[in-house]
NUPAVEX-930437 format. One record per residue (C-alpha): x, y, z; residue in one letter; residue number from 0. Coordinates in pm, 1 decimal. Example, Ala and Ser with C-alpha at 12.3 -4.5 7.8 and 13.67 -1.06 7.14 Angstrom:
<sites>
site east 1230.0 north -450.0 up 780.0 aa A i 0;
site east 1367.0 north -106.0 up 714.0 aa S i 1;
</sites>
This chain:
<sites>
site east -1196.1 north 1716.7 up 98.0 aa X i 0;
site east -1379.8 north 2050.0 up -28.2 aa X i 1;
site east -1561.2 north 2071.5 up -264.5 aa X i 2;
site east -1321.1 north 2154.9 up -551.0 aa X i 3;
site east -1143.2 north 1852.7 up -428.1 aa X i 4;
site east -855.5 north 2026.2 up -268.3 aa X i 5;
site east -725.7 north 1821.9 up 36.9 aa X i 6;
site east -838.6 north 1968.6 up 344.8 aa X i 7;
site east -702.3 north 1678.2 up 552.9 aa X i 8;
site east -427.9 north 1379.5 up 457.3 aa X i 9;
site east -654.2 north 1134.0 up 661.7 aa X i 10;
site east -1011.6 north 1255.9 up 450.8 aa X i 11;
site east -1126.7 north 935.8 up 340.4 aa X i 12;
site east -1116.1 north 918.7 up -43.5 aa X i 13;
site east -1370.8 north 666.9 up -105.2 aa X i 14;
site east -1728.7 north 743.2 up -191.4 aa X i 15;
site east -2048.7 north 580.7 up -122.5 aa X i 16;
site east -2157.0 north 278.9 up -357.6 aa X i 17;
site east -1857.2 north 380.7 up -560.0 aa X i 18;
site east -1658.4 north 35.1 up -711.0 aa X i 19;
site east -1334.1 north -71.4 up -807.5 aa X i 20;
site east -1204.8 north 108.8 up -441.7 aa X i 21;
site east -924.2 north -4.9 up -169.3 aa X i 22;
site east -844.0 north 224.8 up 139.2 aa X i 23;
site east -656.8 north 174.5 up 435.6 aa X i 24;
site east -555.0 north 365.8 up 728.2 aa X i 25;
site east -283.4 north 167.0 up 957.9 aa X i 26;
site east -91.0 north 242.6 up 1311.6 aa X i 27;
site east 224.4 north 27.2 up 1354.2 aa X i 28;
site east 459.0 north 94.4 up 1704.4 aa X i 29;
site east 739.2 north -60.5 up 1817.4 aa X i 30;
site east 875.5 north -88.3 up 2200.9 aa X i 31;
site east 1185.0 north 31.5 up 2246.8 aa X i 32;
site east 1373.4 north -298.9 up 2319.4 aa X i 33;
site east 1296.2 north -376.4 up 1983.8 aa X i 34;
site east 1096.4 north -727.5 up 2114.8 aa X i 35;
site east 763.4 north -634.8 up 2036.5 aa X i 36;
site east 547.2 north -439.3 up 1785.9 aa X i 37;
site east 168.0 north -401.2 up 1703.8 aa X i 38;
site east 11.4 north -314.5 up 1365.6 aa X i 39;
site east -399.1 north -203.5 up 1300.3 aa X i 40;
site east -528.3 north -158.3 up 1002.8 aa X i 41;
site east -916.0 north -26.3 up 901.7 aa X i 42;
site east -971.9 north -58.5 up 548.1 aa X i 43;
site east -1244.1 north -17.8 up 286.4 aa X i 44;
site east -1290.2 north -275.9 up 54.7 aa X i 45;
site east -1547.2 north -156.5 up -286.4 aa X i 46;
site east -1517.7 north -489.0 up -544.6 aa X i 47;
site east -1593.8 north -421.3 up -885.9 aa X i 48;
site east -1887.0 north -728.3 up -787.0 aa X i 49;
site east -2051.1 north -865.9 up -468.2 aa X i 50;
site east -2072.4 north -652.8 up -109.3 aa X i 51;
site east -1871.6 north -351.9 up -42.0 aa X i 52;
site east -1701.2 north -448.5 up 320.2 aa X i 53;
site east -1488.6 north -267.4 up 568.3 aa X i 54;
site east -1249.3 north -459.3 up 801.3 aa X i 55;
site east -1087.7 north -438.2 up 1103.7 aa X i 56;
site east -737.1 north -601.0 up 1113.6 aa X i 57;
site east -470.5 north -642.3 up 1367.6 aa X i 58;
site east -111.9 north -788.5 up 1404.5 aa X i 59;
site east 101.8 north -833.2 up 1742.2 aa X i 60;
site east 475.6 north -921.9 up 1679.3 aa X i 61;
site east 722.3 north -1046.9 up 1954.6 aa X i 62;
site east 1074.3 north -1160.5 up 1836.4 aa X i 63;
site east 1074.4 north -1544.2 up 1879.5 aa X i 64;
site east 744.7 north -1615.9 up 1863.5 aa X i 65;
site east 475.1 north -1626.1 up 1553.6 aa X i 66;
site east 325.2 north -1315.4 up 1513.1 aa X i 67;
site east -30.0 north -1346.1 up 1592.9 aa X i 68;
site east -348.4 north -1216.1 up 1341.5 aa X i 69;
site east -673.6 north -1109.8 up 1350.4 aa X i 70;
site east -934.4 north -1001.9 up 1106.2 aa X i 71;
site east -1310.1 north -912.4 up 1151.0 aa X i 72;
site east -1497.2 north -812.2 up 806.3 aa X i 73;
site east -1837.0 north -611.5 up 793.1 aa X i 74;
site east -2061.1 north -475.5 up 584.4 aa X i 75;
site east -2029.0 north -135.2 up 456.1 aa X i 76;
site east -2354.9 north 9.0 up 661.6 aa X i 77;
site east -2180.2 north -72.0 up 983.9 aa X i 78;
site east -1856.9 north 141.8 up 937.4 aa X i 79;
site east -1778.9 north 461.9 up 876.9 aa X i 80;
site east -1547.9 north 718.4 up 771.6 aa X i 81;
site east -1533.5 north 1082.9 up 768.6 aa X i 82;
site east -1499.2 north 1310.8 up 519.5 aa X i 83;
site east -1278.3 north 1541.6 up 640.1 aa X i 84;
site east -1101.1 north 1431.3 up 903.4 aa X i 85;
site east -908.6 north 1136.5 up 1122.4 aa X i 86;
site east -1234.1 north 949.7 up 1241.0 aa X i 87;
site east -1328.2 north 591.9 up 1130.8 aa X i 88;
site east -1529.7 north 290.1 up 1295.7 aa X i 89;
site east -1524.1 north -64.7 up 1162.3 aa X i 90;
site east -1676.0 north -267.6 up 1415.9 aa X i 91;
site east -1499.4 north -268.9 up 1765.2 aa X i 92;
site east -1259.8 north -59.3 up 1626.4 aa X i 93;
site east -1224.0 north 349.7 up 1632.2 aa X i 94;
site east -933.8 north 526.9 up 1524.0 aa X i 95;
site east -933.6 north 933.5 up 1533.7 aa X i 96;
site east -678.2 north 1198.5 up 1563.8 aa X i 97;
site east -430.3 north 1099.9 up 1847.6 aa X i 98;
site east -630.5 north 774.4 up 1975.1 aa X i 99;
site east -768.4 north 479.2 up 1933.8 aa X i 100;
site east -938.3 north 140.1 up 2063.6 aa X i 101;
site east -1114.2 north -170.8 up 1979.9 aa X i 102;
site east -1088.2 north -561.0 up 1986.6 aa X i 103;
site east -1089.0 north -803.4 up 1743.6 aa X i 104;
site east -1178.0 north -1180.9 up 1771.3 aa X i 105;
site east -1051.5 north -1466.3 up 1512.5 aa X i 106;
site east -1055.9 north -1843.1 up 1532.7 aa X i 107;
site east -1019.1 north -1832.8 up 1912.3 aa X i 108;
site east -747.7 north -1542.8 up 1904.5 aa X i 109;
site east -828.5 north -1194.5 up 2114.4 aa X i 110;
site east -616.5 north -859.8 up 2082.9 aa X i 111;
site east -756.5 north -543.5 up 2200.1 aa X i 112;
site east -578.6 north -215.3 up 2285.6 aa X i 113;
site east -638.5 north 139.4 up 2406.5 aa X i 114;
site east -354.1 north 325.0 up 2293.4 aa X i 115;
site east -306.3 north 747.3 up 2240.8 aa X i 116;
site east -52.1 north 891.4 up 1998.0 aa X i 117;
site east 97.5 north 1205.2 up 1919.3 aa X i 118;
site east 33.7 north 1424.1 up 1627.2 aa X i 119;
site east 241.6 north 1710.7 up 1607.7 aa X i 120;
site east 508.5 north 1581.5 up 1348.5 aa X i 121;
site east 438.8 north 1705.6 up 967.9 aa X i 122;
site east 270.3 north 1489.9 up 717.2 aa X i 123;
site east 514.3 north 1278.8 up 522.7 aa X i 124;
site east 423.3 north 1299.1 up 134.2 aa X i 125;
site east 596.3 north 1110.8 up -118.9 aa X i 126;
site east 418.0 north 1162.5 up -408.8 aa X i 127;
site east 585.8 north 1508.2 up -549.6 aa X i 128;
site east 262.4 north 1672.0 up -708.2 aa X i 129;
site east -127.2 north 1646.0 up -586.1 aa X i 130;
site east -154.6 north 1478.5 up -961.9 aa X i 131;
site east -20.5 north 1203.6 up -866.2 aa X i 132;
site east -304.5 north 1204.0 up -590.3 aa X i 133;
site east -572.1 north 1279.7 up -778.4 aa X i 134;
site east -538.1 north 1177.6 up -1126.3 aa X i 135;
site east -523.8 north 779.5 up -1204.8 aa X i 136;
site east -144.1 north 722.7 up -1204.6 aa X i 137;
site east -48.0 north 567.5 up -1040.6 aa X i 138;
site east -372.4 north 345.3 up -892.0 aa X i 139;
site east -228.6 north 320.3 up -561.1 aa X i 140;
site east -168.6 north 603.7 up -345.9 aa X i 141;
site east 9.2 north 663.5 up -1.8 aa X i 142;
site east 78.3 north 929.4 up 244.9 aa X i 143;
site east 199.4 north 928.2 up 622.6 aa X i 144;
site east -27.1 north 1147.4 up 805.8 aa X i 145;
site east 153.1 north 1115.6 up 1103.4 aa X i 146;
site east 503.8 north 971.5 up 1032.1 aa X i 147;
site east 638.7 north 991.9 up 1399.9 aa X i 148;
site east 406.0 north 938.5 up 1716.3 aa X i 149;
site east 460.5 north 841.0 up 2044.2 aa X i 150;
site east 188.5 north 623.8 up 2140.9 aa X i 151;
site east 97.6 north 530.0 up 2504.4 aa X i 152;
site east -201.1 north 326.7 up 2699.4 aa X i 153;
site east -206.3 north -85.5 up 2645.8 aa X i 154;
site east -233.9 north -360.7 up 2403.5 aa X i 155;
site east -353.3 north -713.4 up 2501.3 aa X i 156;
site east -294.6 north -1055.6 up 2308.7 aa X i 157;
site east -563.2 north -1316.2 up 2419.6 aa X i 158;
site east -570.1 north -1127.8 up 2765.5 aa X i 159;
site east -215.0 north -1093.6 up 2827.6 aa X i 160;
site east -117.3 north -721.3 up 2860.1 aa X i 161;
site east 140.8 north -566.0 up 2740.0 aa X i 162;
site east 191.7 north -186.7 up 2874.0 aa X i 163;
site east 243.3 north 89.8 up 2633.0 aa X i 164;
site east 461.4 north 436.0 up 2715.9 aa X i 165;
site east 672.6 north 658.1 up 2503.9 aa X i 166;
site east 701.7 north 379.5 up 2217.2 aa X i 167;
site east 782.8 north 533.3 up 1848.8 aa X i 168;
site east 554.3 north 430.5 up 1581.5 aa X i 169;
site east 367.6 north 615.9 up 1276.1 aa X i 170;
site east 14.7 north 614.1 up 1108.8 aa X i 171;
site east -58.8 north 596.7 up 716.2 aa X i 172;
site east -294.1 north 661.3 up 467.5 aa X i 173;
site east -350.2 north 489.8 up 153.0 aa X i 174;
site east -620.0 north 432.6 up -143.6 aa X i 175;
site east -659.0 north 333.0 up -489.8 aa X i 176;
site east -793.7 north 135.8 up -747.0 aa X i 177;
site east -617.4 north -138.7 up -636.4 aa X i 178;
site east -265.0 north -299.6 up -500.9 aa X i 179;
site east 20.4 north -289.9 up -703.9 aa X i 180;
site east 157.8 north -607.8 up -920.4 aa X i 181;
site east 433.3 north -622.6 up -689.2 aa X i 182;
site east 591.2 north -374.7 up -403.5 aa X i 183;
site east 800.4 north -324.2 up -99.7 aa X i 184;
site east 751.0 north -44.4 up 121.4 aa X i 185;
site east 888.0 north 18.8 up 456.4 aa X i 186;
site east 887.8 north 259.1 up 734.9 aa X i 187;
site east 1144.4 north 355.1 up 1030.0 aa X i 188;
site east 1163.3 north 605.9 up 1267.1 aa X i 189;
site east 1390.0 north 398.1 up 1570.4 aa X i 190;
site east 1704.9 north 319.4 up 1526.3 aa X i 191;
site east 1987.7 north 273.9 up 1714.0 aa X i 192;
site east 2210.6 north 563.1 up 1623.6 aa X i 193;
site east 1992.6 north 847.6 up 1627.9 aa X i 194;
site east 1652.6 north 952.2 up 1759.1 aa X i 195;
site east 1632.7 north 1225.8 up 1474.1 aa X i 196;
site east 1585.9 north 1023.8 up 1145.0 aa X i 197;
site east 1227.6 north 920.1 up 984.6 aa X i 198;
site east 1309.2 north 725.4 up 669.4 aa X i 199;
site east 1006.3 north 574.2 up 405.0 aa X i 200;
site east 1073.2 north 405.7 up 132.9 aa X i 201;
site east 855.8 north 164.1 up -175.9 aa X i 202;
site east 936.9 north 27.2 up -456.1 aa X i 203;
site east 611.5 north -74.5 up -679.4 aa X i 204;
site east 536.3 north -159.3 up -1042.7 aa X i 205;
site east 224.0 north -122.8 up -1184.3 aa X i 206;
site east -7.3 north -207.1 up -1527.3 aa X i 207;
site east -76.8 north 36.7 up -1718.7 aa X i 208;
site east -341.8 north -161.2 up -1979.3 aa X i 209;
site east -142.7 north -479.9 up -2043.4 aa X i 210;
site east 239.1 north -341.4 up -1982.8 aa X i 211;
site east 370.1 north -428.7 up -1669.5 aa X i 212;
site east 571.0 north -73.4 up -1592.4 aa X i 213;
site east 937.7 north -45.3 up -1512.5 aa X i 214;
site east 964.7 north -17.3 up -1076.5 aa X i 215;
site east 916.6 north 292.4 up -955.7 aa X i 216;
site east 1110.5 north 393.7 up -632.9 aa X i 217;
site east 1031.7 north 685.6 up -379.3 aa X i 218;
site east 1313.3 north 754.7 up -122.4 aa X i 219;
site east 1222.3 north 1021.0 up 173.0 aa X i 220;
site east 1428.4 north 1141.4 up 460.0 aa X i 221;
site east 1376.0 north 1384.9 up 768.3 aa X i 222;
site east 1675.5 north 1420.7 up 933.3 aa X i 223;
site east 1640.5 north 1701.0 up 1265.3 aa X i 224;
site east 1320.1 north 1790.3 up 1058.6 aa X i 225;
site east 1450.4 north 1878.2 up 758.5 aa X i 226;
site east 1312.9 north 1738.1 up 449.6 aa X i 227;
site east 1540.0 north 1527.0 up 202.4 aa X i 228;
site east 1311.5 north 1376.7 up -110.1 aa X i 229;
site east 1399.6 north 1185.1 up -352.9 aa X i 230;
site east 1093.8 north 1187.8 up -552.7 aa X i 231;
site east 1148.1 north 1418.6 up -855.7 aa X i 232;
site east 1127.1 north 1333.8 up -1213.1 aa X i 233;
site east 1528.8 north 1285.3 up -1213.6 aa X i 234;
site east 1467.8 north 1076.7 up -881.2 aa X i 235;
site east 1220.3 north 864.6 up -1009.5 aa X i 236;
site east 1466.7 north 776.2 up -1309.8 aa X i 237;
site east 1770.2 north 704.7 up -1085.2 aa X i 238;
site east 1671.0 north 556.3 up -759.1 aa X i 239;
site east 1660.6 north 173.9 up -776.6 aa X i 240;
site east 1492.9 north -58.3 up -546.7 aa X i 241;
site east 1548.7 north -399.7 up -524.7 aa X i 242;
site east 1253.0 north -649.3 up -354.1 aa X i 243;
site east 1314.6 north -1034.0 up -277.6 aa X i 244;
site east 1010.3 north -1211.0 up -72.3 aa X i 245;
site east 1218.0 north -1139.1 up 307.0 aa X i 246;
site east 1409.9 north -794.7 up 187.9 aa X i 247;
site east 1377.0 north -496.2 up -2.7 aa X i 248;
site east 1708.2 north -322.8 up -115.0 aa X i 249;
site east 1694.6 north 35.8 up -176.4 aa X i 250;
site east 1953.9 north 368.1 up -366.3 aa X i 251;
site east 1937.0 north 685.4 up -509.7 aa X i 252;
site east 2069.5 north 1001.8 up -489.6 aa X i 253;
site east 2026.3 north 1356.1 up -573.6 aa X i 254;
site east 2175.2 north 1688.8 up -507.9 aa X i 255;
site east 2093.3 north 1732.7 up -108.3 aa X i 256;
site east 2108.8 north 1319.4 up -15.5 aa X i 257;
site east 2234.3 north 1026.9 up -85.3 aa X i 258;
site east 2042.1 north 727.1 up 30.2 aa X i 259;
site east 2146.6 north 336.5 up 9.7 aa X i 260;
site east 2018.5 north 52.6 up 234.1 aa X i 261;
site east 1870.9 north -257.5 up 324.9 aa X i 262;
site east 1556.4 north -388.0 up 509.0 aa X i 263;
site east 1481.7 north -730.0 up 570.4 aa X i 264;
site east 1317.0 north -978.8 up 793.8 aa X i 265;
site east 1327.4 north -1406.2 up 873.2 aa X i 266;
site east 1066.9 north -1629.2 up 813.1 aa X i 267;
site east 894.0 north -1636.3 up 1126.2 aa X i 268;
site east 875.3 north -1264.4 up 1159.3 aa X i 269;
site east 691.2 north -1183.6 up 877.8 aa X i 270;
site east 259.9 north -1255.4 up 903.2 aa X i 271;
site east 99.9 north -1340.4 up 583.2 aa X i 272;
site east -244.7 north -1119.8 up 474.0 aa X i 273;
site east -449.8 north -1175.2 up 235.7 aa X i 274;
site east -513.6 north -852.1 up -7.0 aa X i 275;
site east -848.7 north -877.7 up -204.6 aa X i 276;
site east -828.7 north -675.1 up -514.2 aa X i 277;
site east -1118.7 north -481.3 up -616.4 aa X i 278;
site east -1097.4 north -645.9 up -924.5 aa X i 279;
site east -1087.1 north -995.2 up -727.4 aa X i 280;
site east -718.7 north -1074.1 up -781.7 aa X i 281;
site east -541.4 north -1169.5 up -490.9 aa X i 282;
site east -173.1 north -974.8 up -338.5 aa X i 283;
site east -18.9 north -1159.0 up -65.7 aa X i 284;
site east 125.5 north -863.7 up 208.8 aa X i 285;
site east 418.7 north -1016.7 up 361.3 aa X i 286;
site east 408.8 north -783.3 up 661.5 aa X i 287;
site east 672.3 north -736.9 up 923.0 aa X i 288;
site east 709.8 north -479.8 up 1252.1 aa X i 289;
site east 1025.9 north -536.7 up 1376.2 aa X i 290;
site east 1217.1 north -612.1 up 1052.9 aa X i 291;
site east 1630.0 north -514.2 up 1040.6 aa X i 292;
site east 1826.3 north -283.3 up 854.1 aa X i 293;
site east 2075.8 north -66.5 up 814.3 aa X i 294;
site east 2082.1 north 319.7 up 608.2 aa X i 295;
site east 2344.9 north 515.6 up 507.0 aa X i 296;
site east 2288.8 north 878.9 up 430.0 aa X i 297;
site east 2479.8 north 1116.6 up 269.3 aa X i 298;
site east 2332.8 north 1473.8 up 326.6 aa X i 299;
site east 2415.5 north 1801.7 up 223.5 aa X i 300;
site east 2820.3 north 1697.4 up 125.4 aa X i 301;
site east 2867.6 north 1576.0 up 456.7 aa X i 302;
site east 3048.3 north 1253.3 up 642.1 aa X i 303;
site east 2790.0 north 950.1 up 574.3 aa X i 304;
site east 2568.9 north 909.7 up 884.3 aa X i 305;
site east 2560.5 north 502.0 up 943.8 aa X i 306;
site east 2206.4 north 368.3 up 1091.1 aa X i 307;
site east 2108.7 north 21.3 up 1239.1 aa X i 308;
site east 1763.3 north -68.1 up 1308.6 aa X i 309;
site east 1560.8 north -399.6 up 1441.8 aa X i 310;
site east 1221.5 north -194.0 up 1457.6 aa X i 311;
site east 1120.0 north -104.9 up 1079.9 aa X i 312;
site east 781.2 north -177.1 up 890.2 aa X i 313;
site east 851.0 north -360.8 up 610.4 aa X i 314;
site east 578.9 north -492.6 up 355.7 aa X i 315;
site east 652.7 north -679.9 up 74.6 aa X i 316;
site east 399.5 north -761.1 up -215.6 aa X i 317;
site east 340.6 north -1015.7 up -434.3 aa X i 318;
site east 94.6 north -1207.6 up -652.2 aa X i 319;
site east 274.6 north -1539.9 up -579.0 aa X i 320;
site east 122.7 north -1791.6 up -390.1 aa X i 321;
site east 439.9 north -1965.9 up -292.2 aa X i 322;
site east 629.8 north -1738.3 up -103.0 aa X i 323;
site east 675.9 north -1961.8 up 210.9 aa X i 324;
site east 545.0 north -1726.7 up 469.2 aa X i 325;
site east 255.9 north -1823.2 up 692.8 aa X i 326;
site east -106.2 north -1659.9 up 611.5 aa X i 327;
site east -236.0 north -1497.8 up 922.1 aa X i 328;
site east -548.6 north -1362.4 up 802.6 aa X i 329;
</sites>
């Protein structure tokens, strides 16, 4: 960021030194195109409002039929970094900058590591519909998809067994705030089995503002053969409606350009359970899945609805209750 705080970059990191009360992430997910597997890394910044600022290094690898498999290495804040103005970060064994990265993570006698490179050339998605909502304090968490559709190549490994990367579709975000929200879905998909042309985000989240718990807000964007279709105005904001159970997250709205209505969801044994420190030392449970289902139907521009299937979406669901049945990872 400049100095007057204008954006120079989506993937600047927005937290500052010894600041508190401070979560940032930045994330990769992919998916192979037989829809089996999927990998997820995360780096994140973690600035309580007590104790020892930490950065961690996290890392999922999904295969259909089998229990995903976590890891998580934490830090202190003088071994990481992140830059200022641009796509560079190291938290341990693990670098991520523009169009690569690499590293390995160890936990309780698990081992993934991967090399991977990704493309970059695809326009940052926004949701958010004014740099306000970026920079003022509503609402406390922010998002943004630097690069919402990459083709990533190189290797992954999961406890030395390799798995071979080339031409599979994935995406990397961005996001930062005071803190999670009460409750949320988002979700992510860019492969689907009708089109290669379609990058669809969604989330859902409500948030306190003092003591009220806030009606759900729900962001709906589209790019369809690169054009942009946003549901994110004031109007949109009132009328879209998003729907979040602890395996699916339900999703409508419309406007005058699009029409959007869908579903994303996931079993049991597909989603990996995270533990999300609040800054404020509140706990969110991420119920995180890379190769959830789903289907989409769009409406765009008055004409015929185009009807999508997926098995390969990102689909996060949030929640401050302990007993939501899936399986805590890390």
């Amino acid at each position: 960021m400049s100095n007057s705080g204008e954006v120079t970059d989506w993937n600047a990191v927005r937290y500052r030194d010894k600041k508190r009360g401070h979560v940032e992430s930045y994330f990769l997910k992919l998916n192979d195109p037989s829809e089996r597997r999927a990998l997820w890394l995360k780096a994140t910044v973690l600035a309580p409002l007590r104790g020892k600022i930490v950065a961690e290094a996290w890392a999922i690898a999904f295969e259909r039929g089998v229990h995903p498999v976590g890891v998580k290495r934490v830090v202190p804040w003088s071994e990481a970094s992140f830059s200022e103005s641009q796509l560079e970060v190291r938290v341990a064994d693990l670098s991520l900058e523009r169009g690569a990265t690499r590293g390995s993570i160890e936990h309780d006698g698990r081992r993934l590591e991967w090399d991977l490179k990704f493309s970059t050339d695809a326009a940052a998605l926004v949701p958010f519909p004014t740099m306000r909502m970026y920079e003022g304090g509503f609402p406390k968490s922010k998002f943004v998809s630097p690069h919402p559709d990459s083709r990533f190549s190189g290797y992954y490994a999961v406890d030395g067994e390799r798995v071979d990367v080339d031409g599979w579709r994935g995406m990397q975000g961005h996001n930062w705030g005071k803190g999670h929200a009460e409750s949320y879905a988002w979700v992510h998909c860019n492969q689907w089995h009708e089109t290669d042309e379609l990058v669809f985000e969604a989330a859902t989240g409500r948030v306190r503002v003092g003591p009220v718990l806030v009606p759900p807000i729900t962001i709906l964007c589209v790019r369809h053969r690169g054009v942009r279709y946003d549901l994110n105005g004031t109007l949109d904001l009132v009328r879209n409606r998003g729907t979040l159970t602890p395996r699916s997250y339900r999703f409508r709205g419309h406007g005058a350009r699009a029409r959007v209505e869908g579903e994303m969801f996931a079993a049991t044994d597909d989603f990996g359970g995270l533990y999300y420190e609040n800054p404020d030392g509140a706990m969110t449970y991420c119920l995180n899945s890379k190769i959830a289902e789903g289907r989409l139907r769009l409406e765009l521009d008055g004409r015929a609805p185009l009807d999508v299937t997926t098995r390969s979406a990102a689909l996060e669901i949030g929640t401050r209750d302990a007993g939501h049945g899936v399986r805590m990872l890390v």
